[in-house]
C-alpha positions as CSV (number, residue, x, y, z in Angstrom):
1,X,-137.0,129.8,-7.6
2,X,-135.3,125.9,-7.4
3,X,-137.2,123.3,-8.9
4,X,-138.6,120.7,-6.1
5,X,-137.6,118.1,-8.3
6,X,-134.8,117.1,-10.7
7,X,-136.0,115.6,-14.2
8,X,-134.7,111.7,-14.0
9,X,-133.4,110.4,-17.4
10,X,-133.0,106.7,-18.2
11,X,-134.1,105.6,-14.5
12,X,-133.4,101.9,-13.6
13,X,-136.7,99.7,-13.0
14,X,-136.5,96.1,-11.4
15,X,-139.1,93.6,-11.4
16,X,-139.9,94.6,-8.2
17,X,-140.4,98.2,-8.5
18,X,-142.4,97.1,-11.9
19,X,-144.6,94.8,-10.5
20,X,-145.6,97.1,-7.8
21,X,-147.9,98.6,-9.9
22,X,-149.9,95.7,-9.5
23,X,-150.9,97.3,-6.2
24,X,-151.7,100.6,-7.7
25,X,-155.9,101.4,-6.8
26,X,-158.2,103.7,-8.3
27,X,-158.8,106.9,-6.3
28,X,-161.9,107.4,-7.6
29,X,-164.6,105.3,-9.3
30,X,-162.4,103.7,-12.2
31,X,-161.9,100.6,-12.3
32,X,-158.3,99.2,-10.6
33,X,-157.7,97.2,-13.8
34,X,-158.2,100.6,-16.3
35,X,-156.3,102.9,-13.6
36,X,-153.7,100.3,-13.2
37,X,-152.8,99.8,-17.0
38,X,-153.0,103.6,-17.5
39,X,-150.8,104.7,-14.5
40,X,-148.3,102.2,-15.8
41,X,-148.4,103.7,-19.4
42,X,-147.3,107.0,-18.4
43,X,-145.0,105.8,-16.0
44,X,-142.7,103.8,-17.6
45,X,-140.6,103.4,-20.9
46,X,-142.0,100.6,-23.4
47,X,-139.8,98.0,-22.2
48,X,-140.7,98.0,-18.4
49,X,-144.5,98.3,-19.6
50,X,-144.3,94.9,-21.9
51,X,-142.8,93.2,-18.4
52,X,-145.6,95.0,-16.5
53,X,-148.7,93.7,-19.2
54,X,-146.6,90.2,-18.4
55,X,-147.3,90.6,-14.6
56,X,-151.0,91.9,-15.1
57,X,-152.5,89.0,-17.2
58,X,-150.5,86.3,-15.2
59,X,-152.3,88.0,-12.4
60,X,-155.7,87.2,-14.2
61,X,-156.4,91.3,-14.3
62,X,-158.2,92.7,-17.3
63,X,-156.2,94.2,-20.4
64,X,-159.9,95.1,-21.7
65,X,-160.7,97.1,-19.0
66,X,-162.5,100.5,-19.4
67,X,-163.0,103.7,-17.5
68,X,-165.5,105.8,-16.7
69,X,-166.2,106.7,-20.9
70,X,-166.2,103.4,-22.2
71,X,-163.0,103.8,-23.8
72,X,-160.1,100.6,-23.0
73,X,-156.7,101.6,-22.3
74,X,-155.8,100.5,-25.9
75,X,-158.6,103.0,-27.5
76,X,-156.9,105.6,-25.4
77,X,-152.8,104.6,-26.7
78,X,-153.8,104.1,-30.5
79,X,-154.6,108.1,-30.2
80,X,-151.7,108.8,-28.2
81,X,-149.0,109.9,-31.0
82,X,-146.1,107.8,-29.5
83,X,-148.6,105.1,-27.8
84,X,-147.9,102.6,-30.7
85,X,-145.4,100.5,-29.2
86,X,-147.1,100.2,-26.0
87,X,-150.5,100.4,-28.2
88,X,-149.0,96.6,-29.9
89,X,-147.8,95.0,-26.2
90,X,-151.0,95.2,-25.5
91,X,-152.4,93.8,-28.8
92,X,-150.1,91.1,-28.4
93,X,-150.9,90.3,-24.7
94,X,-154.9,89.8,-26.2
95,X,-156.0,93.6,-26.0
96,X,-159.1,93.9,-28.4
């Protein structure tokens, strides 16, 4: 059987596309800020998620937000065993 979908290696992300995820909503009771930060975590490479914590806090959102166990989207990276770079853009954009 074909895969439905070919794996995409190295795929180009404008400012546009990035800052899209600025309209990226919670499907279920999460908060927007937590889902938002998270989606854009496994989503994109390191680079395009230091431009995308850029966009969020000039849009006033919350890099401390949590989701439904208490637990912040930087609690969540610094277990993540290659979430260390995107663990220290947050730090650096006033993550706690």
């Amino acid at each position: 059987m074909k895969k439905d979908k070919e794996k995409v290696l190295d795929e180009v992300w404008t400012e546009e596309r990035v800052r899209s995820f600025l309209d990226v909503r919670s499907y279920n009771d999460e908060p927007d800020d937590f889902h938002m930060l998270l989606k854009a975590y496994h989503s994109m490479r390191a680079s395009d998620f230091e431009l995308f914590v850029s966009f969020f806090t000039d849009a006033g959102r919350d890099i401390n937000a949590t989701g439904r166990d208490g637990r912040s989207v930087l609690a969540i990276l610094s277990t993540h065993r290659h979430g260390a770079e995107y663990a220290d853009i947050l730090r650096q954009a006033g993550a706690a």
